[in-house]
N, C-alpha and C positions, 0 to 999 in steps of 0.2 A: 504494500500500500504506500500509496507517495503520499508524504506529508509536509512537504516541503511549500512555505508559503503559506501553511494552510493557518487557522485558527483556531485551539481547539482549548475547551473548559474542559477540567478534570474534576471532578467532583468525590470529594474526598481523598484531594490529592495525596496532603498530608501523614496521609498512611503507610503500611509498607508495600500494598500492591499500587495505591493508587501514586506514590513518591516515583517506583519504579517506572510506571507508566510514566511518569510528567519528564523525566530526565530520558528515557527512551525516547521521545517525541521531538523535545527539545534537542536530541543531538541529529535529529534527523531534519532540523530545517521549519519544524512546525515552531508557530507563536503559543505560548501556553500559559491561559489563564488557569490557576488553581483553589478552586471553593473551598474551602474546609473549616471548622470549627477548633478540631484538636492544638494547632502548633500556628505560632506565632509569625506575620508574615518574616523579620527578620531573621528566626530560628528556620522558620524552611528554606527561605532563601538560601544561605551560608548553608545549606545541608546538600542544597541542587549544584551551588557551584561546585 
Protein backbone atom coordinates (compact mmCIF):
# COMPACT_ATOMS: atom_id res chain seq x y z
CA UNK A 1 0.00 0.00 0.00
CA UNK A 2 1.52 3.52 -0.90
CA UNK A 3 1.24 5.89 1.62
CA UNK A 4 3.35 8.32 0.70
CA UNK A 5 1.79 11.96 0.75
CA UNK A 6 -1.10 10.50 2.16
CA UNK A 7 -2.95 11.77 5.40
CA UNK A 8 -3.61 9.44 7.94
CA UNK A 9 -5.36 9.79 11.85
CA UNK A 10 -4.33 6.86 14.13
CA UNK A 11 -6.42 6.58 16.72
CA UNK A 12 -5.20 5.27 19.74
CA UNK A 13 -1.99 5.91 18.54
CA UNK A 14 -0.30 6.05 21.78
CA UNK A 15 -0.39 2.47 22.39
CA UNK A 16 1.96 -0.24 21.58
CA UNK A 17 0.02 -1.43 18.21
CA UNK A 18 -1.26 1.76 17.41
CA UNK A 19 2.71 3.65 18.34
CA UNK A 20 3.96 0.85 15.86
CA UNK A 21 1.47 1.75 13.28
CA UNK A 22 2.07 5.64 13.40
CA UNK A 23 6.09 5.21 13.03
CA UNK A 24 5.48 2.45 10.28
CA UNK A 25 3.49 5.10 8.23
CA UNK A 26 5.45 7.95 9.02
CA UNK A 27 8.75 6.20 7.64
CA UNK A 28 6.88 5.47 4.70
CA UNK A 29 6.06 9.07 3.57
CA UNK A 30 2.58 9.25 5.14
CA UNK A 31 1.55 12.61 7.28
CA UNK A 32 0.38 11.38 10.67
CA UNK A 33 -2.14 12.72 12.97
CA UNK A 34 -2.33 10.63 16.31
CA UNK A 35 -5.63 10.64 18.62
CA UNK A 36 -5.18 9.23 21.95
CA UNK A 37 -5.86 10.00 25.54
CA UNK A 38 -3.03 7.72 27.29
CA UNK A 39 0.53 9.73 26.72
CA UNK A 40 1.37 13.16 26.47
CA UNK A 41 1.76 14.99 23.15
CA UNK A 42 5.58 15.69 24.05
CA UNK A 43 6.15 12.14 25.63
CA UNK A 44 4.96 10.58 22.35
CA UNK A 45 6.40 12.60 20.34
CA UNK A 46 10.25 12.10 21.80
CA UNK A 47 9.04 8.25 21.70
CA UNK A 48 8.33 8.50 17.60
CA UNK A 49 11.51 10.32 16.91
Amino acid sequence: MNVKDKVIAVTGGAGAIGATQTKLLAENGAEVWVLDLAAGPVTFAKSVR
